[in-house]
PyMOL Python script that loads the backbone (N, CA, C, O; Angstrom):
from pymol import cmd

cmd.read_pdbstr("""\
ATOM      1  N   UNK A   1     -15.247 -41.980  74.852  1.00  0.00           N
ATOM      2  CA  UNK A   1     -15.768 -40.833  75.566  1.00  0.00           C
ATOM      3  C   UNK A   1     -16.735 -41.298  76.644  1.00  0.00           C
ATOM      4  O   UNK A   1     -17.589 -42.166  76.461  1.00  0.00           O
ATOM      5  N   UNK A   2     -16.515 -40.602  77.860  1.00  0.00           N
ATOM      6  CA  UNK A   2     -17.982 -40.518  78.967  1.00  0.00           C
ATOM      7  C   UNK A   2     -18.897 -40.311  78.530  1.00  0.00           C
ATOM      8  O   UNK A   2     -19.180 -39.261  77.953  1.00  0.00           O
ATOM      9  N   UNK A   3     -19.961 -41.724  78.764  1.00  0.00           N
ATOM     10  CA  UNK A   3     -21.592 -41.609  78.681  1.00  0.00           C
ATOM     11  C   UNK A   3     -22.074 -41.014  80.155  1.00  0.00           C
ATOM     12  O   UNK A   3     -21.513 -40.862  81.240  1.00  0.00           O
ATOM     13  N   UNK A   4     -23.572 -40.725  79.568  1.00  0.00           N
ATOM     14  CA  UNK A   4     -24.433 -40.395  80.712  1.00  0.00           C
ATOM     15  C   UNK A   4     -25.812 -40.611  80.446  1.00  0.00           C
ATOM     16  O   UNK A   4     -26.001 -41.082  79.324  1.00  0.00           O
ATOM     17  N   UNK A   5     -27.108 -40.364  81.302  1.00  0.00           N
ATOM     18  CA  UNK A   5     -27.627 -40.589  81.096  1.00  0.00           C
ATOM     19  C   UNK A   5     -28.092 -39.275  80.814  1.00  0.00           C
ATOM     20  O   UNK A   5     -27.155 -38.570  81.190  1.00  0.00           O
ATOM     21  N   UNK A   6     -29.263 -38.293  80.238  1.00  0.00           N
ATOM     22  CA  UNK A   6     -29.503 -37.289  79.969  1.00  0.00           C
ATOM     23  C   UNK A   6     -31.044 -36.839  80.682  1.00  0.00           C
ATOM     24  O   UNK A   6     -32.000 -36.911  79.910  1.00  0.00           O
ATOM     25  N   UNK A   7     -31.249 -36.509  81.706  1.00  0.00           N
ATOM     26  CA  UNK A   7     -31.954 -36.114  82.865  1.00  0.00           C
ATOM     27  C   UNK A   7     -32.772 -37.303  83.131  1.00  0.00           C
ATOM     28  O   UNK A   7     -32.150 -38.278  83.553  1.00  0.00           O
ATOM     29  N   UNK A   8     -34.160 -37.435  82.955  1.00  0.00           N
ATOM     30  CA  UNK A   8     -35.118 -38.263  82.984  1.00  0.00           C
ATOM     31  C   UNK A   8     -35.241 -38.939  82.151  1.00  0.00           C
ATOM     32  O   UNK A   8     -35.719 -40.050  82.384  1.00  0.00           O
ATOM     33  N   UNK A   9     -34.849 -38.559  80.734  1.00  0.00           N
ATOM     34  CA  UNK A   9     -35.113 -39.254  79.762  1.00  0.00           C
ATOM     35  C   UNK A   9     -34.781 -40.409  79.366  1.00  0.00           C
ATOM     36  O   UNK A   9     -35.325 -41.170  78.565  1.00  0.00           O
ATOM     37  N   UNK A  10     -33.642 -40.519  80.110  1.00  0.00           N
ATOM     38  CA  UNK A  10     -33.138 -42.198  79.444  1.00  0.00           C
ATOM     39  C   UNK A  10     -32.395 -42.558  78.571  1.00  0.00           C
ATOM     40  O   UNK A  10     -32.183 -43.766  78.463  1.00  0.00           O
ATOM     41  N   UNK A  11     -31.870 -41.783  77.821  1.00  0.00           N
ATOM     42  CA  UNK A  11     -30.894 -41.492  76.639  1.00  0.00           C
ATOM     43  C   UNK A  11     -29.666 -41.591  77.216  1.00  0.00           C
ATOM     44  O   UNK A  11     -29.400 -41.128  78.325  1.00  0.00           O
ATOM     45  N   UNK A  12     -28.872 -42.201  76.476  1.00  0.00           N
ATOM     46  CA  UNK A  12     -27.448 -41.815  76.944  1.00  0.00           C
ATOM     47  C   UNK A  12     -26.964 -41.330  75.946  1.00  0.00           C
ATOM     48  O   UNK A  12     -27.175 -41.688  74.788  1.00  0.00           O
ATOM     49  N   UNK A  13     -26.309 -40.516  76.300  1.00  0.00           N
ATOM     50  CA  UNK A  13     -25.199 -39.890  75.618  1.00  0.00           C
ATOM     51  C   UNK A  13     -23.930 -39.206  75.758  1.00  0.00           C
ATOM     52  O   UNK A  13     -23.894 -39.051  76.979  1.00  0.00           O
ATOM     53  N   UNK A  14     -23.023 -38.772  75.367  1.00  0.00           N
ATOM     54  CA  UNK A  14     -21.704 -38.869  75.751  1.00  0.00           C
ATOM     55  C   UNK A  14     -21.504 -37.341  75.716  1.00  0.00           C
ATOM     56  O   UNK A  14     -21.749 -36.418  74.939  1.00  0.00           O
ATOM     57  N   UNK A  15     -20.858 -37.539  77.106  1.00  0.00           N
ATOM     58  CA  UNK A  15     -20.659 -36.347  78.216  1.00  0.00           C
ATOM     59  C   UNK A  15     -21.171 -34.815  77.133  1.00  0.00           C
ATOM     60  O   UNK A  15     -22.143 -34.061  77.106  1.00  0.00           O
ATOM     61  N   UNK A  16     -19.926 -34.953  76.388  1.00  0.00           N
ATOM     62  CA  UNK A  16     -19.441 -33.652  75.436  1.00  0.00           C
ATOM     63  C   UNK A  16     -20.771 -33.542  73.923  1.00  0.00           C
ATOM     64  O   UNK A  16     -21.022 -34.144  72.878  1.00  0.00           O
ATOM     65  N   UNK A  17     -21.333 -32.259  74.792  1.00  0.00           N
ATOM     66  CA  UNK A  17     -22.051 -32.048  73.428  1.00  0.00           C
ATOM     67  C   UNK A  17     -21.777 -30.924  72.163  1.00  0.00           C
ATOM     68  O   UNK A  17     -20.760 -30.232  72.127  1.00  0.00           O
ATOM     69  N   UNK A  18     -22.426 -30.888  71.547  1.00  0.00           N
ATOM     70  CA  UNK A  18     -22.533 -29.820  70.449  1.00  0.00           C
ATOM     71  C   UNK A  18     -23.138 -28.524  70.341  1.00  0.00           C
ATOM     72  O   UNK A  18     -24.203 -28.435  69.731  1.00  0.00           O
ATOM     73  N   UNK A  19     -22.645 -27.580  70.812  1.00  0.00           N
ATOM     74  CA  UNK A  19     -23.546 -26.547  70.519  1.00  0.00           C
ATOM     75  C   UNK A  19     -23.398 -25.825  69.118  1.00  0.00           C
ATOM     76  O   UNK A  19     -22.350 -25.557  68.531  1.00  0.00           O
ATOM     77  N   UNK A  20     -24.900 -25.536  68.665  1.00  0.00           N
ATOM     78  CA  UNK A  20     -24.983 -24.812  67.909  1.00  0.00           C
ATOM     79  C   UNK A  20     -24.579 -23.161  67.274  1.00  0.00           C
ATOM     80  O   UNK A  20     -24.557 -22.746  66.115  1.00  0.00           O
ATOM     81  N   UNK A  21     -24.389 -22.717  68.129  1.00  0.00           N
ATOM     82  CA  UNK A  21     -24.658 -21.607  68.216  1.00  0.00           C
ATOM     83  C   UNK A  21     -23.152 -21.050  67.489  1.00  0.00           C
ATOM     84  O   UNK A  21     -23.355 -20.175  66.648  1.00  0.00           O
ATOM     85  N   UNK A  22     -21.982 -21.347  67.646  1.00  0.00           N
ATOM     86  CA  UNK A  22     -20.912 -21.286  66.486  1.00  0.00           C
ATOM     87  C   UNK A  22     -20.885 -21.134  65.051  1.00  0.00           C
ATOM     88  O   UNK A  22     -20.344 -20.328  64.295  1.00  0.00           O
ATOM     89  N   UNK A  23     -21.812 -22.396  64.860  1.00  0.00           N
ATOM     90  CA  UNK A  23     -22.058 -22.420  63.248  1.00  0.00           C
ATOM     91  C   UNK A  23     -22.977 -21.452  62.569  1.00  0.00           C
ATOM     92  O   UNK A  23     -23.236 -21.810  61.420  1.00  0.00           O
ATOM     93  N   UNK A  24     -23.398 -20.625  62.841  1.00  0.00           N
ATOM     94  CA  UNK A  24     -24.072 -19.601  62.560  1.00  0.00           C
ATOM     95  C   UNK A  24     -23.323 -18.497  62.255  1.00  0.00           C
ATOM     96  O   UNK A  24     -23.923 -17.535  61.775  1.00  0.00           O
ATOM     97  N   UNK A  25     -21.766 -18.406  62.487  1.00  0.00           N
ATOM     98  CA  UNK A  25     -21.046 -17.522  62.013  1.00  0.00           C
ATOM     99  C   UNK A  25     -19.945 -18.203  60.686  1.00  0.00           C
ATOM    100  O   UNK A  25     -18.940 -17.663  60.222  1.00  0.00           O
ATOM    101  N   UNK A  26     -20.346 -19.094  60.437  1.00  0.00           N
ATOM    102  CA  UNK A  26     -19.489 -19.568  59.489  1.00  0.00           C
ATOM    103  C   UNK A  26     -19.991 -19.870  58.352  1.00  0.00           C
ATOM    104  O   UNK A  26     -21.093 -20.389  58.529  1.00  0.00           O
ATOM    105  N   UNK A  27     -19.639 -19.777  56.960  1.00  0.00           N
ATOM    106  CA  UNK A  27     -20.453 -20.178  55.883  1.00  0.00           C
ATOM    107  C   UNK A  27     -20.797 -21.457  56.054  1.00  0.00           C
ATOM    108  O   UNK A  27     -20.163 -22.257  56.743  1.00  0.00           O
ATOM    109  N   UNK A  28     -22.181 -21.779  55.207  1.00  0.00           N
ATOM    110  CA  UNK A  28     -22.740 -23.229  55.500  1.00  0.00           C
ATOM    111  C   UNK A  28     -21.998 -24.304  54.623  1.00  0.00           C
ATOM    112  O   UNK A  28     -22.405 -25.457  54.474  1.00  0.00           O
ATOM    113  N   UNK A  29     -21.057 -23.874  54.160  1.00  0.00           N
ATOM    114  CA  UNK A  29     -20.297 -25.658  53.880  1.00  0.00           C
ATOM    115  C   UNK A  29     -19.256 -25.811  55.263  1.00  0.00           C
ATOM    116  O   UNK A  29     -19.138 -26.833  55.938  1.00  0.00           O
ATOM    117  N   UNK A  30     -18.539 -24.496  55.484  1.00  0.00           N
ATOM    118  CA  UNK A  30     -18.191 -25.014  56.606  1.00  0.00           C
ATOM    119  C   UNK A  30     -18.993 -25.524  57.677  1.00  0.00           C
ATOM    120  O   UNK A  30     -18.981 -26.715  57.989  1.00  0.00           O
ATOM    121  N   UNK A  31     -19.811 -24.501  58.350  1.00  0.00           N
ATOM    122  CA  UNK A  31     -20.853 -25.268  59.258  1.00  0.00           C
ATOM    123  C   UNK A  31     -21.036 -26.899  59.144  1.00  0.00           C
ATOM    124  O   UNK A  31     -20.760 -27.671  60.062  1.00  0.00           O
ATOM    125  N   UNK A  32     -21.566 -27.300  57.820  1.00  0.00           N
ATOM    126  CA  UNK A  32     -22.230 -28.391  57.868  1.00  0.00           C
ATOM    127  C   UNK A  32     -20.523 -29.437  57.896  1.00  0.00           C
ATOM    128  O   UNK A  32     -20.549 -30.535  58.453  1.00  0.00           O
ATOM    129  N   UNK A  33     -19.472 -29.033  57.389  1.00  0.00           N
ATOM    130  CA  UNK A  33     -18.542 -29.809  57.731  1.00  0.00           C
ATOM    131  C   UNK A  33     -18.170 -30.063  59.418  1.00  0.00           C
ATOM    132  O   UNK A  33     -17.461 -31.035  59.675  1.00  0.00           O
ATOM    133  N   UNK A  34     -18.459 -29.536  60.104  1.00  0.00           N
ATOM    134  CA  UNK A  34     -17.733 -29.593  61.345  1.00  0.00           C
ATOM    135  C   UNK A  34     -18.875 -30.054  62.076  1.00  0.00           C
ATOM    136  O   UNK A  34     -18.704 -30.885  62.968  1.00  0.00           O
ATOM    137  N   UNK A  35     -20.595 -29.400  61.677  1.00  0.00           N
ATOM    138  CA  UNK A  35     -21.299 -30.504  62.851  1.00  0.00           C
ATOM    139  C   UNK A  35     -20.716 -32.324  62.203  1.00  0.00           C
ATOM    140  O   UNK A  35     -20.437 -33.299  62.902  1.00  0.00           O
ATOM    141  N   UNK A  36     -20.702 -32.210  60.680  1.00  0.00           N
ATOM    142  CA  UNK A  36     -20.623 -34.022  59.946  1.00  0.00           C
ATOM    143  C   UNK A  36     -19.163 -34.418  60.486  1.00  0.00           C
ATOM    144  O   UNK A  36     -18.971 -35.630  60.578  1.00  0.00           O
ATOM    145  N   UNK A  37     -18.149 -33.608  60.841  1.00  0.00           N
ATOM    146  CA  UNK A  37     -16.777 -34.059  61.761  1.00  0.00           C
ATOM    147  C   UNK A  37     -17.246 -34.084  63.111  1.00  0.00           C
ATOM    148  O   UNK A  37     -16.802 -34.923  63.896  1.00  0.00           O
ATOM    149  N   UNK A  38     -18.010 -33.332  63.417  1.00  0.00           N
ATOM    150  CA  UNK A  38     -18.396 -33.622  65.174  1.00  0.00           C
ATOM    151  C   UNK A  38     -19.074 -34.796  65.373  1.00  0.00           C
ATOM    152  O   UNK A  38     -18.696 -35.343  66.409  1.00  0.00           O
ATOM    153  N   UNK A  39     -19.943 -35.408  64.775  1.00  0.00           N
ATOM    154  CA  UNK A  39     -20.736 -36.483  64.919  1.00  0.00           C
ATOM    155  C   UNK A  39     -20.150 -37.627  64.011  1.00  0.00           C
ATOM    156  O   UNK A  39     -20.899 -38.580  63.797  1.00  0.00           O
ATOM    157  N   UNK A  40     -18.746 -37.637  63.388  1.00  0.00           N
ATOM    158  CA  UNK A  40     -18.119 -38.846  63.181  1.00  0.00           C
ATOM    159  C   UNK A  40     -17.032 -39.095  64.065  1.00  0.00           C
ATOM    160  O   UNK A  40     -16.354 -40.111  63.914  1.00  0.00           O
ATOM    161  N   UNK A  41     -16.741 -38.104  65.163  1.00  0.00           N
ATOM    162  CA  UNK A  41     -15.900 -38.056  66.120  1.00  0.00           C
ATOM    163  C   UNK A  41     -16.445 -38.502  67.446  1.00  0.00           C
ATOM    164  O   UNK A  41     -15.730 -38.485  68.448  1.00  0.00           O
ATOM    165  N   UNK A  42     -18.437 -39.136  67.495  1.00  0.00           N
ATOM    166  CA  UNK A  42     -18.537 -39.515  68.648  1.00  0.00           C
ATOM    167  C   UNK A  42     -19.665 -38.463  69.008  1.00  0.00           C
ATOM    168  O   UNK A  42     -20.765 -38.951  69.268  1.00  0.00           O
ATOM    169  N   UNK A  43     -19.558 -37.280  69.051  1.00  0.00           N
ATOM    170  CA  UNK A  43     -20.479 -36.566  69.475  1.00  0.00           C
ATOM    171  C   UNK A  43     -22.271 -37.166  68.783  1.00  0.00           C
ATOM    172  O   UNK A  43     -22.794 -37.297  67.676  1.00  0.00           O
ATOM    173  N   UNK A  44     -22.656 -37.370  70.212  1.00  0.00           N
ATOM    174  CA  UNK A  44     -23.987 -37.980  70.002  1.00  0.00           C
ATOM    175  C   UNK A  44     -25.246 -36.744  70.840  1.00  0.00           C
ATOM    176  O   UNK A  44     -26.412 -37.137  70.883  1.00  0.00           O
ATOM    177  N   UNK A  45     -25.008 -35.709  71.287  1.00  0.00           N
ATOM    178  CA  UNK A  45     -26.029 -34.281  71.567  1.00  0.00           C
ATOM    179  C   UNK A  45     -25.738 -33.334  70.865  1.00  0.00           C
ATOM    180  O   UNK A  45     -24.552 -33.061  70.681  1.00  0.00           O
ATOM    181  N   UNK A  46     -26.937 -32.455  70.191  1.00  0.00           N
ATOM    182  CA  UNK A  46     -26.254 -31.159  69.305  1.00  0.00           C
ATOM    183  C   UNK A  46     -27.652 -30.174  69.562  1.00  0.00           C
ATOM    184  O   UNK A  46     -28.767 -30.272  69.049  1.00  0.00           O
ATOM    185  N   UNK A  47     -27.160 -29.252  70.503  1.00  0.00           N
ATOM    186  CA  UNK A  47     -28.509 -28.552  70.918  1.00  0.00           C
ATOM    187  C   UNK A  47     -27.987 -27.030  70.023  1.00  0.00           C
ATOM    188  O   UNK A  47     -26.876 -26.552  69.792  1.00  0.00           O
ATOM    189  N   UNK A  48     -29.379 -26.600  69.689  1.00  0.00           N
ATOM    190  CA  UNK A  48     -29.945 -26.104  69.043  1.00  0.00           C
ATOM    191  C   UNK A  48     -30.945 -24.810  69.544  1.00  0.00           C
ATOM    192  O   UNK A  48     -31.446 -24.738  70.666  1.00  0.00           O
ATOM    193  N   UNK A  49     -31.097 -23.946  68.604  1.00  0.00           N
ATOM    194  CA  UNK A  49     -32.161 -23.560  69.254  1.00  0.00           C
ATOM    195  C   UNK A  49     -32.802 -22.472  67.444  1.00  0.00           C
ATOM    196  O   UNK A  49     -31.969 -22.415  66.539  1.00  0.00           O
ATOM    197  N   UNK A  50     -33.996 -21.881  67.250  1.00  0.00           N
ATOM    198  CA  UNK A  50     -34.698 -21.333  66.264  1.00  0.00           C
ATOM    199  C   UNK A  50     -33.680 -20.211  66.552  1.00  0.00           C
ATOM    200  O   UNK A  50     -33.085 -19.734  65.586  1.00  0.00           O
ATOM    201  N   UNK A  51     -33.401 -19.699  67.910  1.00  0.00           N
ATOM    202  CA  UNK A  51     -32.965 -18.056  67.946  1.00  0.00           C
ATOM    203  C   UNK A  51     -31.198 -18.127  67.153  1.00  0.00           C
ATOM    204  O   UNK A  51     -30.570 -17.108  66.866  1.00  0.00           O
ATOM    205  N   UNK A  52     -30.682 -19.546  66.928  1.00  0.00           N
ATOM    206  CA  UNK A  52     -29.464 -19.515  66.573  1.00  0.00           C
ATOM    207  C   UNK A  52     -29.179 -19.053  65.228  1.00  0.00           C
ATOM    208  O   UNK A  52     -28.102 -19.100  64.635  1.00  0.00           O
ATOM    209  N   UNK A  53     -30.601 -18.477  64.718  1.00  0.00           N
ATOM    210  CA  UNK A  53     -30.686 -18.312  62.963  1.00  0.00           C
ATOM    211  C   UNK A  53     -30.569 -19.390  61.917  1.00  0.00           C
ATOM    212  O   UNK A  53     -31.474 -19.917  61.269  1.00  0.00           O
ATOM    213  N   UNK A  54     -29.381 -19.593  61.885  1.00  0.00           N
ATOM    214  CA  UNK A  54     -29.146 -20.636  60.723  1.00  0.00           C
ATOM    215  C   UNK A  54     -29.085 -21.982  61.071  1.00  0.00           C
ATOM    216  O   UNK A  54     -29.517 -22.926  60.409  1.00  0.00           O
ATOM    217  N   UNK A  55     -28.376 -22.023  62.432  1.00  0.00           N
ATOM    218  CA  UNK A  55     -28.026 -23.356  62.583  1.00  0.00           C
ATOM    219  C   UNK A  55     -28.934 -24.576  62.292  1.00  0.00           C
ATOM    220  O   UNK A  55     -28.549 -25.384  61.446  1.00  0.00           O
ATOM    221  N   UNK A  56     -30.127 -24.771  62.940  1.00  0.00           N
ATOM    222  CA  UNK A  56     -31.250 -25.630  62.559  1.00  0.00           C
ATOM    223  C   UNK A  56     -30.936 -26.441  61.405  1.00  0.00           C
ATOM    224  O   UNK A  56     -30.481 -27.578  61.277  1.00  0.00           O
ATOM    225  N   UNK A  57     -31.433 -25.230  60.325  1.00  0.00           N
ATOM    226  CA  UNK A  57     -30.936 -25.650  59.069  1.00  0.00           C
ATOM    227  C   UNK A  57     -29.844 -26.565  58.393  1.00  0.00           C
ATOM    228  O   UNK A  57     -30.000 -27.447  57.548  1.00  0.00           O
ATOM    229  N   UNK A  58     -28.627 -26.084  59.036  1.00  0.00           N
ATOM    230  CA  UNK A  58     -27.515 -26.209  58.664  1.00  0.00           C
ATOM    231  C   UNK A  58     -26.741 -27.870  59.539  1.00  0.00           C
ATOM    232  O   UNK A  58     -25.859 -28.648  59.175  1.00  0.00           O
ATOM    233  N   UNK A  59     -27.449 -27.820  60.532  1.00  0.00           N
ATOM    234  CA  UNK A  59     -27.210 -29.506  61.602  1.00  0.00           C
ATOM    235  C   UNK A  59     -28.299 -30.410  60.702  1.00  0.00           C
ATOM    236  O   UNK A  59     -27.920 -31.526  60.346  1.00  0.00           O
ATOM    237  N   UNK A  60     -29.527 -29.998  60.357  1.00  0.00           N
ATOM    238  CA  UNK A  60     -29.925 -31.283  59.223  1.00  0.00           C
ATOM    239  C   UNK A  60     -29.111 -31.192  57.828  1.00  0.00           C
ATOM    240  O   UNK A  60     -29.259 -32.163  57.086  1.00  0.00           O
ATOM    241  N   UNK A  61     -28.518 -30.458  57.511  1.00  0.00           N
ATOM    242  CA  UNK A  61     -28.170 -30.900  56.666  1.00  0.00           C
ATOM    243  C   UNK A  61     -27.072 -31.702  56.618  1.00  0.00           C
ATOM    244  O   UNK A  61     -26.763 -32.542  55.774  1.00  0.00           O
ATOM    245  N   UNK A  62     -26.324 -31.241  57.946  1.00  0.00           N
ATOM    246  CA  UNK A  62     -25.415 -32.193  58.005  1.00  0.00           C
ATOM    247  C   UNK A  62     -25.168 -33.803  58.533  1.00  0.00           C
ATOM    248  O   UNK A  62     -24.220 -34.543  58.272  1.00  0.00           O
ATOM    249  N   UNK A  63     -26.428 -34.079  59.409  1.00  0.00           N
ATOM    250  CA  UNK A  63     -26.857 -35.107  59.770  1.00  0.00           C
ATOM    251  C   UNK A  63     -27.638 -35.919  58.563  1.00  0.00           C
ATOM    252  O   UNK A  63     -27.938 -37.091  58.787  1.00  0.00           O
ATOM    253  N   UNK A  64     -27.992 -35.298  57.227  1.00  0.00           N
ATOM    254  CA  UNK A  64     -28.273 -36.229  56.378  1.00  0.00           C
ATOM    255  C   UNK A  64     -26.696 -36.855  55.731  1.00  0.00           C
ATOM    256  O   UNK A  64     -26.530 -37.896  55.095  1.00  0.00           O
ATOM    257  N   UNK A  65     -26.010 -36.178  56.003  1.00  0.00           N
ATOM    258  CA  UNK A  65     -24.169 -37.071  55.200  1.00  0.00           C
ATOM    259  C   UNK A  65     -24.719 -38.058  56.130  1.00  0.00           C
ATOM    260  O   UNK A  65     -25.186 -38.890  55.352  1.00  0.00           O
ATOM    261  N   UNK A  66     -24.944 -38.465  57.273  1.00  0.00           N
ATOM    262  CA  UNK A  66     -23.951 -39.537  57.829  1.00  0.00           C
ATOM    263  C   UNK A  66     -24.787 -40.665  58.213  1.00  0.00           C
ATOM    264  O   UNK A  66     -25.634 -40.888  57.348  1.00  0.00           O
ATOM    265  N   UNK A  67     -24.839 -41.386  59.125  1.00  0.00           N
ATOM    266  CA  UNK A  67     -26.358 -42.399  59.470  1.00  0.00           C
ATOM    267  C   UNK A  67     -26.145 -42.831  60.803  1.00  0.00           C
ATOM    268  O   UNK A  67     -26.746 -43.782  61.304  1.00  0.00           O
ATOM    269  N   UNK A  68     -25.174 -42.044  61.464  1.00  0.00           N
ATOM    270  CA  UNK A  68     -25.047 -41.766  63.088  1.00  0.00           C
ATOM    271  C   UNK A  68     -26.357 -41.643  64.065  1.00  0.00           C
ATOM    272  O   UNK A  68     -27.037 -40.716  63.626  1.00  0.00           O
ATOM    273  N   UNK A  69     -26.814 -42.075  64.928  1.00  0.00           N
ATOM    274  CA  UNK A  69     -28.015 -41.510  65.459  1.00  0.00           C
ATOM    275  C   UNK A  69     -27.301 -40.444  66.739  1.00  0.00           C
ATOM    276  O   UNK A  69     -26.265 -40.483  67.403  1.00  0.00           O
ATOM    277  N   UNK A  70     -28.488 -39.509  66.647  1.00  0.00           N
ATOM    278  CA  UNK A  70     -27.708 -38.587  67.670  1.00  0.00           C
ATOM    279  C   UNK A  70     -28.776 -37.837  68.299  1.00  0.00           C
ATOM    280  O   UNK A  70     -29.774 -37.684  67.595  1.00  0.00           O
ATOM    281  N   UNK A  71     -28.801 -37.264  69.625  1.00  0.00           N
ATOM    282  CA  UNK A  71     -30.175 -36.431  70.237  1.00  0.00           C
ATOM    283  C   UNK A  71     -30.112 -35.149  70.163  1.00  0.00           C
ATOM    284  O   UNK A  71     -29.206 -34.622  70.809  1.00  0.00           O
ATOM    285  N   UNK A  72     -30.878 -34.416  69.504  1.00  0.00           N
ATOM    286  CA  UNK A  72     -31.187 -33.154  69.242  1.00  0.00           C
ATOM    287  C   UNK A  72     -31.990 -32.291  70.236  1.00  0.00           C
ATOM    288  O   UNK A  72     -33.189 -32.567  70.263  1.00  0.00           O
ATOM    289  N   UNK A  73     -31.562 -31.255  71.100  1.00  0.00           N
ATOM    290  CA  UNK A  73     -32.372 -30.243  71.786  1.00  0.00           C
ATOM    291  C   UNK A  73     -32.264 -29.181  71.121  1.00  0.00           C
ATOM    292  O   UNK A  73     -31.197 -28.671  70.781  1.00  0.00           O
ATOM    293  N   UNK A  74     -33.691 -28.645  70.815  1.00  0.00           N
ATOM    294  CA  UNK A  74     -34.262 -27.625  70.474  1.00  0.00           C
ATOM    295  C   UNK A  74     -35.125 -26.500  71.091  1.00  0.00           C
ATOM    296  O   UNK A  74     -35.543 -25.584  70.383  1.00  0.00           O
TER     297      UNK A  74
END
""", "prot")
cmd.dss("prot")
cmd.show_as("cartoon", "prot")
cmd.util.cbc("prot")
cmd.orient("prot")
């Protein structure tokens, strides 16, 4: 996948990110299966936000399965 760099910060990360805001309609085993398939598929951004309700929740939990590093906007 296309890297980039991610504004000022210096991070790279690859093009295609994650949004949250999906998993908030799905029960949380699914949720947490598909962010832990999104981030063994490469996806290294998964933005976020408090107003998404559940999601927050539900992306740590799924980022504890795996030992991927990945950048989180909140």
């Amino acid at each position: 996948m296309e890297r980039m760099v991610l504004g000022k910060t210096g991070l790279k990360i690859v093009r295609m990110g994650f949004g949250g805001i999906p998993i908030q309609r799905v029960d949380e085993a699914q949720a947490v299966e598909t962010v832990r398939h999104a981030v063994d598929c490469g996806i290294d951004y998964i933005d976020t936000a408090r107003a998404y309700t559940s999601s927050e929740e539900r992306i740590g939990k799924a980022l504890q399965l795996t030992d991927r590093s990945v950048v989180i906007s909140s």
